[in-house]
N, C-alpha and C positions, 0 to 999 in steps of 0.2 A: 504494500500500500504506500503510497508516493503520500508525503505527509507537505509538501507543501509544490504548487503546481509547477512546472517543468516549461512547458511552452508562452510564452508572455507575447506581447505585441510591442514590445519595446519600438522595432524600426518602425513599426508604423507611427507610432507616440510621435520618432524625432521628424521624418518626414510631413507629418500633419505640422507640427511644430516650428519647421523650418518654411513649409508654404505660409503660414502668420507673419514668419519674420520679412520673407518678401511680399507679401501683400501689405505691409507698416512701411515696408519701404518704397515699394513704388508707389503709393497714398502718398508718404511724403516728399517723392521727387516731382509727381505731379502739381503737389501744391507749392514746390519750390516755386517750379517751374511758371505756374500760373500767378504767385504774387500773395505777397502779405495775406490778402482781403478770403485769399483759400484755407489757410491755417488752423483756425476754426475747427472747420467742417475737417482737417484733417485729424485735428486735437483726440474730436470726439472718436473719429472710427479706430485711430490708433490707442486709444482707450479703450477701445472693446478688445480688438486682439490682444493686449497684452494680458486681458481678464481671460481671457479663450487661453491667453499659453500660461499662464498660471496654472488655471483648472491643469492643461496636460501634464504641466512639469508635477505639480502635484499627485498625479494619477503615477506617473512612473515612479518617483520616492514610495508613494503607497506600494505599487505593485515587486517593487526591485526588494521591497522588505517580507514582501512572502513570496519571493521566488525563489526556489532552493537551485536550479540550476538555470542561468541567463546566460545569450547569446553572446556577452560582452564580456569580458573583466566588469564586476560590480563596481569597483571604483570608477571605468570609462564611461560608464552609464551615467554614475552620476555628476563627472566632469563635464561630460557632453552636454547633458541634461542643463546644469546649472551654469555653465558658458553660454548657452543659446538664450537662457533666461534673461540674462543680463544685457544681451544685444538688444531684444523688446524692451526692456526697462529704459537703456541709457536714448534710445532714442525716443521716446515716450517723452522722457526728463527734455528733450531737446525742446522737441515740436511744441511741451508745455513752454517752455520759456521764451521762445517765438512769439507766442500767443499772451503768457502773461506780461511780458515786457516792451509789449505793442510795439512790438517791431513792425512798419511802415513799410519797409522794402529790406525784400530778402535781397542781401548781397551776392553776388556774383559767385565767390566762392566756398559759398550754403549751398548754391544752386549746384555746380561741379561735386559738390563734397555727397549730396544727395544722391546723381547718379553714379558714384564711385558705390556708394552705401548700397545701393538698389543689383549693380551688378556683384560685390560682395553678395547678397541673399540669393543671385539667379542660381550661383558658385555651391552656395549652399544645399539650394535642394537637387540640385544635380550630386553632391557627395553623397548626401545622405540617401538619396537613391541608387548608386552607387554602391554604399552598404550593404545597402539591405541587398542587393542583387549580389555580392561576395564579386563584385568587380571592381577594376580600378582606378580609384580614387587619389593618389597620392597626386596626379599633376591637377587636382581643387585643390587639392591644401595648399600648393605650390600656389594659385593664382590666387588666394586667397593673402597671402602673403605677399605678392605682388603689387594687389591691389590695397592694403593698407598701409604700403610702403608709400603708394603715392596719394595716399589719403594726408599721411602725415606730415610731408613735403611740401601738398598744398596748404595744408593748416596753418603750418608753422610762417610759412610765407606770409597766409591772411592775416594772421597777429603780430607780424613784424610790421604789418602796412597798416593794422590798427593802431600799433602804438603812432606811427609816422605823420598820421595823416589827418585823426577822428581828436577831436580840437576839445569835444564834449567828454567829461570822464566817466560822468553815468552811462553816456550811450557807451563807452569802451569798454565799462566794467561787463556790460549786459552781454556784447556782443563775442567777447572772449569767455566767458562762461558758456555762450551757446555753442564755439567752437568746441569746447572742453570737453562738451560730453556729444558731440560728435566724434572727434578724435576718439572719443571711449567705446561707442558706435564699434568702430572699423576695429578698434584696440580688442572688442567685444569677440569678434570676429577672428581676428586673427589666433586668438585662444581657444576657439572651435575647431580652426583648423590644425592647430598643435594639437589638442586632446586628439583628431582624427590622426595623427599622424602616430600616436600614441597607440593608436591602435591598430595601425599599419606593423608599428615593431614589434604587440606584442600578438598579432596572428598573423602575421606575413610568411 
């Protein structure tokens, strides 16, 4: 008698999980894209998915604690699990500060940093599909990695030409905080793709 169940749905958990993270993200490239006046209407939607990947991240911590044998190293599950969480979180924490700090016009390099963000998540559910298929994944982790290199390149750029340029200190304080947890975004991201690689080494 098998005293606790054996077969779980773990990949599907991360794949449902990771189509959230790109549907928060391409919401928020679109509303980049379209202007301040969209931000709102993104606030809310991306409010709902990170409640939607809670509920999942929560379902896998439940389920990973009564599963006696899982597809994963239990640690990878729950690194995976709680790295993907934090991508929904930091960019949640973004799009709020957009919105609460009446940002008027999304800057240029919001705009860029969104669709770096957006193809990180395309990245994403291609891995984790990937996974679950026992195929190869190691060149997403690679572009995953790729692409937060130039995440943070562009970042660091836009806050050197904040400090330069933005004459007001409240608007500078507001708008390098929104960078901040952008950069955490991609930083979010790229710690997915390590825990993935993580477990490249340890069933390769």
């Amino acid at each position: 008698m098998r005293l606790l169940p054996r077969t779980e749905k773990f990949f599907h958990f991360f794949i449902e999980q990771a189509g959230l993270i790109h549907e928060a993200a391409q919401t928020f490239r679109k509303a980049a894209e379209n202007g301040a006046a969209s931000m709102h209407e993104a606030e809310i939607a991306i409010a709902r998915l990170e409640q939607k990947g809670d509920e999942i991240i929560h379902e896998i911590f439940t389920r990973l604690n009564q599963t006696f044998i899982t597809p994963l190293d239990p640690e990878d599950i729950h690194s995976l699990a709680s790295h993907m969480d934090d991508v929904l979180d930091a960019l949640e924490e973004a799009v709020h500060r957009i919105v609460a700090y009446r940002i008027t016009r999304i800057p240029a390099p919001i705009i860029e940093v969104s669709r770096i963000i957006e193809e990180c998540a395309t990245v994403l559910r291609k891995a984790f599909q990937a996974l679950a298929e026992d195929a190869p994944l190691l060149e997403h982790a690679i572009e995953i990695n790729r692409l937060e290199d130039r995440a943070d390149h562009l970042i660091r750029a836009a806050v050197a030409e904040l400090f330069d340029q933005e004459k007001d200190p409240i608007s500078l304080i507001k708008l390098k905080e929104i960078y901040e947890y952008l950069e955490s975004t991609t930083d979010y991201c790229e710690d997915v793709a390590d825990a993935l690689q993580n477990v490249i080494v340890k069933n390769g």
